[in-house]
N, C-alpha and C positions, 0 to 999 in steps of 0.2 A: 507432294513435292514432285518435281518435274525434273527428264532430265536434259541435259544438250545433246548433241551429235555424238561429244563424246564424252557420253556417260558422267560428265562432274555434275552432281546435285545443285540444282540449280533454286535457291529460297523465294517463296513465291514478294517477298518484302525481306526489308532489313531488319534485324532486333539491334534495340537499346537494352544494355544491362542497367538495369535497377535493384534495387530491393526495399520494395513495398511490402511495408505489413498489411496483411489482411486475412480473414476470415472465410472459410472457405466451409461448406457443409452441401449434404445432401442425404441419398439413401443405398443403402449397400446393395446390391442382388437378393439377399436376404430377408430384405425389410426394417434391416437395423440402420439408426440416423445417425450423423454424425454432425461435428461441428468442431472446427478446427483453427488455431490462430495459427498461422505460416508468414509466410516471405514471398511475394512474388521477385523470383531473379533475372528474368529478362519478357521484352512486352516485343511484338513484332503486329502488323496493323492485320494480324488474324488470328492470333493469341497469345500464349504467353508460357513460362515457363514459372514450375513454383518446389518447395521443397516442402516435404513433408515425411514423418513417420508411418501416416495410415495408408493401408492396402490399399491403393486407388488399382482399378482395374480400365483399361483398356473400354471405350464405350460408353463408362460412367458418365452421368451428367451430376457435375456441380455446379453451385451457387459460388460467386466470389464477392466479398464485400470489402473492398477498401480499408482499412480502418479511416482513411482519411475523409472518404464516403458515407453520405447516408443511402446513397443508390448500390446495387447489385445487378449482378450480369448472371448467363448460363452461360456454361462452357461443357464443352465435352473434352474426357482423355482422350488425347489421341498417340502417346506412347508413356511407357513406362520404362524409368530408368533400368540400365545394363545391370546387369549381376555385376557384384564383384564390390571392392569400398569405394570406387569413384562411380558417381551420382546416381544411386541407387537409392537413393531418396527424391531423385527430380521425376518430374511429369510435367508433360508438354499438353497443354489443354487449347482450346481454339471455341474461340466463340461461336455460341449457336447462329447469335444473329450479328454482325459487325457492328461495333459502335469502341466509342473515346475513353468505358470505362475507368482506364485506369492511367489516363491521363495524359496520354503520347500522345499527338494527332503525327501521320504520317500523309506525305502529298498521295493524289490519287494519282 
């Protein structure tokens, strides 16, 4: 994220909120695999935001699968929600390589 002259974060693209069921899985730091049905709740044309229970860490690379899809995307985390009970279950993930996955197209 970038910022102006003065300082207000400036978003590199707009987000649509949604809430897309899908399917998100990969591998921990550890080796252990996972596989997850979630909610994606907002898509911006370089990733997207999603809620979940599991530990996602910062850096992970997941797999996301639509349920509406028979295609899947990589995404990396690239934050994890604030301590505290408001959204501490969100992550902000951003796709490896850009593409329509999950069904926004956004002007270039």
């Amino acid at each position: 994220m970038s910022k102006s002259d003065d300082s207000v974060p400036i978003r590199r693209s707009s987000r649509v909120h949604v809430r897309i069921p899908a399917i998100i899985s990969g591998t921990y730091p550890d080796g252990r695999t996972f596989r997850h049905e979630t909610h994606i709740l907002n898509v911006s044309k370089f990733g997207a935001s999603l809620e979940t229970d599991l530990p996602l860490e910062v850096g992970m690379v997941v797999n996301v699968l639509p349920t509406f899809s028979s295609q899947a995307a990589v995404f990396r985390v690239v934050w994890a929600g604030r301590s505290g009970p408001s959204r501490t279950r969100e992550f902000g993930i951003e796709y490896m390589e850009v593409c329509d996955l999950l069904g926004v197209n956004f002007p270039e």
